[in-house]
PDB file of N, H, CA, C and O in Angstrom:
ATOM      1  N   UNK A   1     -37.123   6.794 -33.937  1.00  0.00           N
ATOM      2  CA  UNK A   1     -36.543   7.508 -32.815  1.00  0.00           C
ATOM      3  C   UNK A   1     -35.038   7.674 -32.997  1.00  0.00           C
ATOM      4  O   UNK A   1     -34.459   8.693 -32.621  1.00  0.00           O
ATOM      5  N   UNK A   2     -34.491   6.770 -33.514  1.00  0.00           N
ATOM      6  H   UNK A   2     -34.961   5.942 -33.820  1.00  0.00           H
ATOM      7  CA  UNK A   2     -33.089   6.621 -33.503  1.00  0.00           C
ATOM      8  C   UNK A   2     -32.575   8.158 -34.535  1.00  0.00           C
ATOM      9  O   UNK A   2     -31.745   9.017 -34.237  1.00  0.00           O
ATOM     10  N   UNK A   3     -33.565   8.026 -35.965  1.00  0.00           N
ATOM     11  H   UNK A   3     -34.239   7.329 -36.207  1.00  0.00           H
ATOM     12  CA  UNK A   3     -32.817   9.279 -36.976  1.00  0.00           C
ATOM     13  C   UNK A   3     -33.191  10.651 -35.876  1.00  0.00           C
ATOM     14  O   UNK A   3     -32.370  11.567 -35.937  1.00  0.00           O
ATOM     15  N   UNK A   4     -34.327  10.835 -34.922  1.00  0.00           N
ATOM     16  H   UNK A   4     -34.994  10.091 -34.872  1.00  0.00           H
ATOM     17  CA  UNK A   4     -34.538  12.007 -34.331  1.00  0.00           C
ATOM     18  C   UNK A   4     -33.297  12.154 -33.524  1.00  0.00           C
ATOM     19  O   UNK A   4     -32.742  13.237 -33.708  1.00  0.00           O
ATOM     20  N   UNK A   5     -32.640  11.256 -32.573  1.00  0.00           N
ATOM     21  H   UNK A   5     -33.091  10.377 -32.424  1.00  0.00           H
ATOM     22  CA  UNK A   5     -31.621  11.108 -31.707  1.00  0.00           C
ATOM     23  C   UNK A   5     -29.923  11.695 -32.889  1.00  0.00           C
ATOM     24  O   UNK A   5     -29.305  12.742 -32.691  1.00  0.00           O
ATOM     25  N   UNK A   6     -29.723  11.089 -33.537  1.00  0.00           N
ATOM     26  H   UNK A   6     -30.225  10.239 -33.698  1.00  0.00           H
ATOM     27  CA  UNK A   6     -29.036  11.642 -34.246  1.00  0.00           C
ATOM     28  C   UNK A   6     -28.791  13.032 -34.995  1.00  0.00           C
ATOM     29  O   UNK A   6     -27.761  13.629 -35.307  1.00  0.00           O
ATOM     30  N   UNK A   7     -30.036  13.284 -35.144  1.00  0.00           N
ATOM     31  H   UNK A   7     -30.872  12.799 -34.890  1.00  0.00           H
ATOM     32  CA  UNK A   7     -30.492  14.645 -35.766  1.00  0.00           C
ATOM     33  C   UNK A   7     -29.869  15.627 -34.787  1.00  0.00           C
ATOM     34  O   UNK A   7     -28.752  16.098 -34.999  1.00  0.00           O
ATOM     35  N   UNK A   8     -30.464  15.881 -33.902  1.00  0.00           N
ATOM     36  H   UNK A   8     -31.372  15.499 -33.730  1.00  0.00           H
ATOM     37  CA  UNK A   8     -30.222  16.501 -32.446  1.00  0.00           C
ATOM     38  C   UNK A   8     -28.889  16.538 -32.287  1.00  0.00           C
ATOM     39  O   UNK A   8     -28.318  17.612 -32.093  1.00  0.00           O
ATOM     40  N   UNK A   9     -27.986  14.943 -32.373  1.00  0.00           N
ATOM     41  H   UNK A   9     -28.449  14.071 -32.530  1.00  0.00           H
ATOM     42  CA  UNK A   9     -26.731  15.167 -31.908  1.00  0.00           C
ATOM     43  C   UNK A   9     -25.369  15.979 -33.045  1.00  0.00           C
ATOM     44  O   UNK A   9     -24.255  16.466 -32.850  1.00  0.00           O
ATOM     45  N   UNK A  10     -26.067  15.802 -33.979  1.00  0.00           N
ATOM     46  H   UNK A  10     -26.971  15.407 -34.138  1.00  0.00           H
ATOM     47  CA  UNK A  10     -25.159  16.563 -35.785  1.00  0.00           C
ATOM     48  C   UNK A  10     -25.769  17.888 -35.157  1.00  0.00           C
ATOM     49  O   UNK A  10     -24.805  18.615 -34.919  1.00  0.00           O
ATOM     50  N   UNK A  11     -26.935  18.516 -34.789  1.00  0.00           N
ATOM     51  H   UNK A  11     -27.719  17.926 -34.983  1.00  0.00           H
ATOM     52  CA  UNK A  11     -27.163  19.821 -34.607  1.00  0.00           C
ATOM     53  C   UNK A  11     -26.839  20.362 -33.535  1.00  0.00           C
ATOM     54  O   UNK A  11     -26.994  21.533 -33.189  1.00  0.00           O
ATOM     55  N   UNK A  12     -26.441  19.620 -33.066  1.00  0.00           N
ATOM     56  H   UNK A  12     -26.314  18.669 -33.347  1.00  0.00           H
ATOM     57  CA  UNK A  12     -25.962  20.646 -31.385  1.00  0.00           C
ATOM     58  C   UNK A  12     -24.734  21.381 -31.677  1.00  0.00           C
ATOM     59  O   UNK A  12     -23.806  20.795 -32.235  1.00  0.00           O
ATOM     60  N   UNK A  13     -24.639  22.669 -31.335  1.00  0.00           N
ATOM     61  H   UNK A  13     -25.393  23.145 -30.882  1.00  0.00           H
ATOM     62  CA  UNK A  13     -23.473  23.214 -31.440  1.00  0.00           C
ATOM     63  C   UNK A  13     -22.657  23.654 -30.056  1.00  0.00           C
ATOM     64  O   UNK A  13     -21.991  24.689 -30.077  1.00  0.00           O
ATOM     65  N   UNK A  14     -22.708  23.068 -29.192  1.00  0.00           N
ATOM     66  H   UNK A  14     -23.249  22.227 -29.175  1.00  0.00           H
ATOM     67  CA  UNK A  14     -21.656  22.118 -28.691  1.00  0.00           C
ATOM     68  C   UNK A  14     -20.981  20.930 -28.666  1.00  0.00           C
ATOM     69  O   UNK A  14     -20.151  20.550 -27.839  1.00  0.00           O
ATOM     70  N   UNK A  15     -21.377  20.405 -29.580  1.00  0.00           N
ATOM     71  H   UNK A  15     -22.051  20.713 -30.251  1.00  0.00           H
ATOM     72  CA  UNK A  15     -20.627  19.024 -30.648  1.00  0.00           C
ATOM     73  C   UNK A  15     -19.196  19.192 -30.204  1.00  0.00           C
ATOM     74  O   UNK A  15     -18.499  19.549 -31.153  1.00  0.00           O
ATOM     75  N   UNK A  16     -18.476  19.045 -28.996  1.00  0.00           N
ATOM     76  H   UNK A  16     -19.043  18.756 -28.225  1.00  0.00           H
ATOM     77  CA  UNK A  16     -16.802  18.961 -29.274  1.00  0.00           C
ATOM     78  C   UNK A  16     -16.089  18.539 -30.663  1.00  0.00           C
ATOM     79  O   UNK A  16     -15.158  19.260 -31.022  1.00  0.00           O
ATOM     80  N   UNK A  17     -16.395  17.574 -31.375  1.00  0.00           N
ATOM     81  H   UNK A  17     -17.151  16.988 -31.082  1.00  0.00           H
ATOM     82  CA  UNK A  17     -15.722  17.158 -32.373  1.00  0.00           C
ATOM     83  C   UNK A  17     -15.958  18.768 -33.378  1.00  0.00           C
ATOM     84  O   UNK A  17     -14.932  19.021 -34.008  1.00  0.00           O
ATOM     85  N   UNK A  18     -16.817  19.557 -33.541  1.00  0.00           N
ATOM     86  H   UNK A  18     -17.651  19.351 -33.029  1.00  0.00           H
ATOM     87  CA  UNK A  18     -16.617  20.529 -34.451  1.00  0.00           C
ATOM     88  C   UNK A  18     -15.334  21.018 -34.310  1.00  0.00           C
ATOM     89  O   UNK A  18     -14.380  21.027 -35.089  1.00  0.00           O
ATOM     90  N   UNK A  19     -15.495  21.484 -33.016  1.00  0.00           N
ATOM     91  H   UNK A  19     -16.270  21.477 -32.384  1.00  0.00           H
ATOM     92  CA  UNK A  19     -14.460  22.746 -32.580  1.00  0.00           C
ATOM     93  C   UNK A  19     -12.795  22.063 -32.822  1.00  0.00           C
ATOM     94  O   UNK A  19     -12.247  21.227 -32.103  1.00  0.00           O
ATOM     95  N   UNK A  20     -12.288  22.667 -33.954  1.00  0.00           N
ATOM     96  H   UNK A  20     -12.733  23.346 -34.538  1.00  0.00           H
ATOM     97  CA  UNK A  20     -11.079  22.638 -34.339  1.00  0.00           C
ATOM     98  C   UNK A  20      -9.860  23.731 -34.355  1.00  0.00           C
ATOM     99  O   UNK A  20      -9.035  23.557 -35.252  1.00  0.00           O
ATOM    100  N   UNK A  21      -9.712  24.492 -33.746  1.00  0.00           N
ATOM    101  H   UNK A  21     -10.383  24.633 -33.017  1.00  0.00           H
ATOM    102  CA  UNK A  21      -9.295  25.601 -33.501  1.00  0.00           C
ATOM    103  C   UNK A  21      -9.839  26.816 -32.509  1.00  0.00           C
ATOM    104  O   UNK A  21     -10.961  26.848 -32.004  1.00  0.00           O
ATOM    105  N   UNK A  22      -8.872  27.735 -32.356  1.00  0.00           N
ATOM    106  H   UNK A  22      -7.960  27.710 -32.766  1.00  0.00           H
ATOM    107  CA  UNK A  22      -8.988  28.757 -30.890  1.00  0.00           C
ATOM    108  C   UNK A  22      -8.160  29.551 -31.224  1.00  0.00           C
ATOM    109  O   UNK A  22      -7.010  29.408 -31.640  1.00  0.00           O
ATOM    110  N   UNK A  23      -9.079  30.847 -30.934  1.00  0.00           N
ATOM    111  H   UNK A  23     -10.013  30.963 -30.596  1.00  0.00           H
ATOM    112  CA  UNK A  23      -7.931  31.990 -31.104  1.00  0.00           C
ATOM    113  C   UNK A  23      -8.522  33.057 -30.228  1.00  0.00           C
ATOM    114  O   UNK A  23      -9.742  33.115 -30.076  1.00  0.00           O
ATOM    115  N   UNK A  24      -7.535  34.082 -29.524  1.00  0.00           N
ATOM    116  H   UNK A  24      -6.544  34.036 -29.648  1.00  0.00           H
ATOM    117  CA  UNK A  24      -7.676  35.082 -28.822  1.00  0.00           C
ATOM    118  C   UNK A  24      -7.695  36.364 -29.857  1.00  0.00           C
ATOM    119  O   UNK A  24      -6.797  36.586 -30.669  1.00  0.00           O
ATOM    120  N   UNK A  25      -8.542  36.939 -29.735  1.00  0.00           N
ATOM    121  H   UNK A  25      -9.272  36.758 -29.076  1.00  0.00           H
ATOM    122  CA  UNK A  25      -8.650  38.454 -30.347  1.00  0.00           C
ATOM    123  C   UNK A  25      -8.214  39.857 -29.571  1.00  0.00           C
ATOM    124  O   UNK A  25      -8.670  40.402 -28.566  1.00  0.00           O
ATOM    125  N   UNK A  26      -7.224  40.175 -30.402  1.00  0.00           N
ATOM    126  H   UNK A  26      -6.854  39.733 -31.219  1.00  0.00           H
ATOM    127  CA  UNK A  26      -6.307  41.427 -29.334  1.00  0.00           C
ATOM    128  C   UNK A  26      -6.797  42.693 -29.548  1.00  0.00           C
ATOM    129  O   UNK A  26      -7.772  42.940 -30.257  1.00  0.00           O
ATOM    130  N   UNK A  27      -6.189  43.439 -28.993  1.00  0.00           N
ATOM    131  H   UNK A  27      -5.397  43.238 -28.416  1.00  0.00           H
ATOM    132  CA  UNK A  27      -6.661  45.235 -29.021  1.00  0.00           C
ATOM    133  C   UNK A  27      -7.241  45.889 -30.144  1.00  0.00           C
ATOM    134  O   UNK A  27      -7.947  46.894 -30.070  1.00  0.00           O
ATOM    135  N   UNK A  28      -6.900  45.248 -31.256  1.00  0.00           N
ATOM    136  H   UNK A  28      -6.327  44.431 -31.316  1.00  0.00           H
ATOM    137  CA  UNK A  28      -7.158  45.700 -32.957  1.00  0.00           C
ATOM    138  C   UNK A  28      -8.348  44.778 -33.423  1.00  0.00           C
ATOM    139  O   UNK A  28      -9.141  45.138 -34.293  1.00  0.00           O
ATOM    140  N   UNK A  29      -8.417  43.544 -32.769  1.00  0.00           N
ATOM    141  H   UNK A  29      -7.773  43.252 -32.062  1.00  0.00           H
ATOM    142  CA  UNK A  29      -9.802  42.543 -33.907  1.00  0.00           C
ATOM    143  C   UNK A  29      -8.708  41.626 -34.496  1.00  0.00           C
ATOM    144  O   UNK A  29      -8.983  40.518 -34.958  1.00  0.00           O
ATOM    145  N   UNK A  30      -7.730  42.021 -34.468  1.00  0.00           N
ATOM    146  H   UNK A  30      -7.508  42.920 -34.093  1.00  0.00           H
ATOM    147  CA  UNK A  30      -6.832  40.489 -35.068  1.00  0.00           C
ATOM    148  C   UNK A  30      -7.401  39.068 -34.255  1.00  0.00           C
ATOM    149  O   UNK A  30      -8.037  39.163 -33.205  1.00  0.00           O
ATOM    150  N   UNK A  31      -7.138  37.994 -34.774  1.00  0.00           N
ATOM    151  H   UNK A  31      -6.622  37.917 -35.627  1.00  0.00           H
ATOM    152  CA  UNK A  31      -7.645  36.950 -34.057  1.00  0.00           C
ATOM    153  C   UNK A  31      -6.221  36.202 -34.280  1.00  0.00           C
ATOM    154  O   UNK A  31      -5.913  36.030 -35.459  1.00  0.00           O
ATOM    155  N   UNK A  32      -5.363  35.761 -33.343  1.00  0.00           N
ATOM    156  H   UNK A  32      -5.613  35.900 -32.385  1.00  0.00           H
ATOM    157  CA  UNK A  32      -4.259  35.121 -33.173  1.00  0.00           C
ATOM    158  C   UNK A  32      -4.428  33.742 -32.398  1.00  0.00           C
ATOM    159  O   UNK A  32      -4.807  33.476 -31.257  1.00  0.00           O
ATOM    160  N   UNK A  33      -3.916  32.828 -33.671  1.00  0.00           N
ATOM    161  H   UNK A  33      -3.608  33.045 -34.597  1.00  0.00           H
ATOM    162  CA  UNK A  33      -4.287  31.168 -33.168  1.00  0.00           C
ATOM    163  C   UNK A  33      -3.653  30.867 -31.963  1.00  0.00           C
ATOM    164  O   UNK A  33      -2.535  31.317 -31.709  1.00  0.00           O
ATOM    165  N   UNK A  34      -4.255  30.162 -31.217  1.00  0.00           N
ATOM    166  H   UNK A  34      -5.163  29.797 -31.423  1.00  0.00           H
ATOM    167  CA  UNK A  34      -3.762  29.626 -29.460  1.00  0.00           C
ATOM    168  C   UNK A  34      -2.814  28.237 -30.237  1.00  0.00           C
ATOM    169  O   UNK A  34      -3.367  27.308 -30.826  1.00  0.00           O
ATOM    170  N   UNK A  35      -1.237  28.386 -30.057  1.00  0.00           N
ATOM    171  H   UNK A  35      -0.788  29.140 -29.578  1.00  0.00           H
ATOM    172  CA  UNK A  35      -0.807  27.020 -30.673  1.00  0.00           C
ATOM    173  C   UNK A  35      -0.892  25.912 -29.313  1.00  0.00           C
ATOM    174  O   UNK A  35      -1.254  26.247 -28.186  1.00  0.00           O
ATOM    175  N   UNK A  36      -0.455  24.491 -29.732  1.00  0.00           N
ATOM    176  H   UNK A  36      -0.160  24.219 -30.648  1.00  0.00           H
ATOM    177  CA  UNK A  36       0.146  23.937 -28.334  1.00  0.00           C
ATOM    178  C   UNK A  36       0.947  24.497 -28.017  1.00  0.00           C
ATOM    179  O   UNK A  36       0.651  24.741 -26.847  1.00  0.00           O
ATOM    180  N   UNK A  37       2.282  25.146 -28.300  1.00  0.00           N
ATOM    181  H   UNK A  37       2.522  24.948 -29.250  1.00  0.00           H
ATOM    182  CA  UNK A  37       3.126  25.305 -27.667  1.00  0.00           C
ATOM    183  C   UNK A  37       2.696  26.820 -26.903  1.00  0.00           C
ATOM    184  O   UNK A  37       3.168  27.167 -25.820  1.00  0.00           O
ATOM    185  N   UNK A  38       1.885  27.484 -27.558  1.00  0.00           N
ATOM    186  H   UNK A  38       1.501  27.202 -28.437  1.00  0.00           H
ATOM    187  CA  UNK A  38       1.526  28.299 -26.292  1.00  0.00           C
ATOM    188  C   UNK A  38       0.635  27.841 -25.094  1.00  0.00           C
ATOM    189  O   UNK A  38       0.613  28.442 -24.020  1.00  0.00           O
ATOM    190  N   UNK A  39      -0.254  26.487 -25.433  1.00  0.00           N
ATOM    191  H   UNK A  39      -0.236  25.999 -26.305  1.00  0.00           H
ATOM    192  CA  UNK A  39      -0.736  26.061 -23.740  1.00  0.00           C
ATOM    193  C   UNK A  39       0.502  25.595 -23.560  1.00  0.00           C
ATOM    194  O   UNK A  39       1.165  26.623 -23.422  1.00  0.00           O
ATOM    195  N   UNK A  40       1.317  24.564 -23.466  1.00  0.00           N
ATOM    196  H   UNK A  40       0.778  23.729 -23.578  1.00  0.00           H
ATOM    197  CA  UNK A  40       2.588  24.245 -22.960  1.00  0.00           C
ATOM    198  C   UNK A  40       2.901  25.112 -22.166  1.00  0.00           C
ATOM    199  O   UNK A  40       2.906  24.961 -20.944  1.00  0.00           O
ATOM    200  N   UNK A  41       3.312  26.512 -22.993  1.00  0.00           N
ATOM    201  H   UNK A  41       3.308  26.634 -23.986  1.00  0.00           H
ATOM    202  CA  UNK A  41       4.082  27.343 -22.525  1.00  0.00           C
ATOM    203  C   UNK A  41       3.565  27.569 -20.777  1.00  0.00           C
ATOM    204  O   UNK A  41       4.276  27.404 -19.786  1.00  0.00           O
ATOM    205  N   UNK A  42       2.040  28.013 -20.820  1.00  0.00           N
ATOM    206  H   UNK A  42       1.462  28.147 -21.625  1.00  0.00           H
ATOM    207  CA  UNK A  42       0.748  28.482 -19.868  1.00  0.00           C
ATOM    208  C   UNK A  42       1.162  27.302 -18.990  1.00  0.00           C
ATOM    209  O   UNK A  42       1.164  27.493 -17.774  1.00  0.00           O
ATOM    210  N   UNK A  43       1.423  26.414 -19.341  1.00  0.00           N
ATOM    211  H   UNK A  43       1.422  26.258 -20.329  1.00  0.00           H
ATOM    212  CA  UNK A  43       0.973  24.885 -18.101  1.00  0.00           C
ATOM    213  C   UNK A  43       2.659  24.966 -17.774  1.00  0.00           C
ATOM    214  O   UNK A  43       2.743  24.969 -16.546  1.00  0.00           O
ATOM    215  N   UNK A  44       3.954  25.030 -18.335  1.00  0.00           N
ATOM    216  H   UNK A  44       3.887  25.028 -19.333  1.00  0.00           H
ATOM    217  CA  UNK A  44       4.752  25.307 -17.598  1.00  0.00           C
ATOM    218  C   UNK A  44       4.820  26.406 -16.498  1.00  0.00           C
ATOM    219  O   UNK A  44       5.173  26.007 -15.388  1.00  0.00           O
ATOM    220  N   UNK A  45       4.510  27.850 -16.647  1.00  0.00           N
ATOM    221  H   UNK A  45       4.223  28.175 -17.548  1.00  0.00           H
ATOM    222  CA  UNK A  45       4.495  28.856 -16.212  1.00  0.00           C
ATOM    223  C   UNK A  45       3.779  28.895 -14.836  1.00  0.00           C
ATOM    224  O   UNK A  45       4.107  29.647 -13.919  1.00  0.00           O
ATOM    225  N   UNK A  46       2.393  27.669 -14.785  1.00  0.00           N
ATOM    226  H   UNK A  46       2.126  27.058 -15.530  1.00  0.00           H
ATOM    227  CA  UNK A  46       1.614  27.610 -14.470  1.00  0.00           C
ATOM    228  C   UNK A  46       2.080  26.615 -13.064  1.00  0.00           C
ATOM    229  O   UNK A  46       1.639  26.720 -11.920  1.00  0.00           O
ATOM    230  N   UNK A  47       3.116  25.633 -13.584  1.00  0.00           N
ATOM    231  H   UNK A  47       3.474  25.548 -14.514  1.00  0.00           H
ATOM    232  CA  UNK A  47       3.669  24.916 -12.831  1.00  0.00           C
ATOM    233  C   UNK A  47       4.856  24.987 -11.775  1.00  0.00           C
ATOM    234  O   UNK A  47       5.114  24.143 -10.917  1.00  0.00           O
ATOM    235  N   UNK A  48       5.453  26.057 -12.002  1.00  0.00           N
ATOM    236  H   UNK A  48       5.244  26.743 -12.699  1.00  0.00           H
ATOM    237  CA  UNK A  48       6.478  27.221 -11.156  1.00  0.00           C
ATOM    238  C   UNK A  48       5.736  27.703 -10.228  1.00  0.00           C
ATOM    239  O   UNK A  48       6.047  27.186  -9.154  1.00  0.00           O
ATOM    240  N   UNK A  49       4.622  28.700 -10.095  1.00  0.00           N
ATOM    241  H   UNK A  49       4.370  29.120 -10.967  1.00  0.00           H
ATOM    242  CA  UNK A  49       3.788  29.125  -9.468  1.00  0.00           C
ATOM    243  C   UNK A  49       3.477  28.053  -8.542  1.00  0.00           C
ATOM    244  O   UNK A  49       3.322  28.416  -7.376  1.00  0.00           O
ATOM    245  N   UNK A  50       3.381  27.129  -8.727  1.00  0.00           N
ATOM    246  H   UNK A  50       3.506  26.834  -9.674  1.00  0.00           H
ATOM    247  CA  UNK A  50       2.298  25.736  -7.419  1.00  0.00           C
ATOM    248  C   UNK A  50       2.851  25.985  -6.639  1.00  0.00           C
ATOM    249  O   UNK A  50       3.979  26.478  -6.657  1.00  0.00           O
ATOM    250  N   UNK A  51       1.968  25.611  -5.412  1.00  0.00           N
ATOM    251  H   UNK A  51       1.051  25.211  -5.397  1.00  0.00           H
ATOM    252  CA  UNK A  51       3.015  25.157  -4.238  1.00  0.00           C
ATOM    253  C   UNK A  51       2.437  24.240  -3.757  1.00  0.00           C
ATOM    254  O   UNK A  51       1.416  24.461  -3.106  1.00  0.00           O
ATOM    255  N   UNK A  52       2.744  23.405  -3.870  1.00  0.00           N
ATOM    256  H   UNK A  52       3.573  23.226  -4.400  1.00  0.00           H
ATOM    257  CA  UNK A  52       1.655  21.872  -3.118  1.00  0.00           C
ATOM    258  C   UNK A  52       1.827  22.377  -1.885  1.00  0.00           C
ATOM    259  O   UNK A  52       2.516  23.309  -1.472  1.00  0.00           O
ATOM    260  N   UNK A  53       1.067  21.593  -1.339  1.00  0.00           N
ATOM    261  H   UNK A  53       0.507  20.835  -1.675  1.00  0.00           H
ATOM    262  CA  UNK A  53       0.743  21.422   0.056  1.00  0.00           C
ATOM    263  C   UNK A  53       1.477  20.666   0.894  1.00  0.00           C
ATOM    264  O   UNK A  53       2.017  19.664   0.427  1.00  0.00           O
ATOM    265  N   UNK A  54       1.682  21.065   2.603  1.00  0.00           N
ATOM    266  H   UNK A  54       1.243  21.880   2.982  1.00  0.00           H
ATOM    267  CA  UNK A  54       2.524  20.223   2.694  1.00  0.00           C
ATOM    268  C   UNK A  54       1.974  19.116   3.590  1.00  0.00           C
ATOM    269  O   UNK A  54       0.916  19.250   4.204  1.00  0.00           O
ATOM    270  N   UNK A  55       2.837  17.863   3.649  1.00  0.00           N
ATOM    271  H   UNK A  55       3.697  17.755   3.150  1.00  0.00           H
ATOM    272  CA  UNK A  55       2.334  16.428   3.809  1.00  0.00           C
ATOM    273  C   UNK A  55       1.606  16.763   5.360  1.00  0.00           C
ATOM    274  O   UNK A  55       2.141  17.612   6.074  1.00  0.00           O
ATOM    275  N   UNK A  56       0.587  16.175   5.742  1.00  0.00           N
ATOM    276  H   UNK A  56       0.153  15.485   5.162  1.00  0.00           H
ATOM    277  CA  UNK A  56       0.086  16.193   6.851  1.00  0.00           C
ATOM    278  C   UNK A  56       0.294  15.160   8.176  1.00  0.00           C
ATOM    279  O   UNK A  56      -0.322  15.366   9.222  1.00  0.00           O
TER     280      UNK A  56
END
């Protein structure tokens, strides 16, 4: 049971550990890598925009 359990888990392709890279594909089919510093960028930008809530 155990090699079937394993089997399954090497074949799933949602395996997080595969996925090593990300890229957005623009107007042409280019595929342009997502760096950190462009989420950074997104989660700063992202963080201007908030507006918490206010205390109750």
């Amino acid at each position: 049971m155990q090699a079937l359990q394993t089997s399954v888990l090497t074949d799933n392709v949602f395996d997080m550990s595969a996925v090593h890279a990300a890229a957005l594909v623009d107007e042409n089919g280019r595929e342009i890598p997502i760096t950190e510093e462009m989420i950074l960028s997104a989660c700063d930008e992202l963080m201007k925009l908030w507006h918490f809530p206010c205390a109750a």
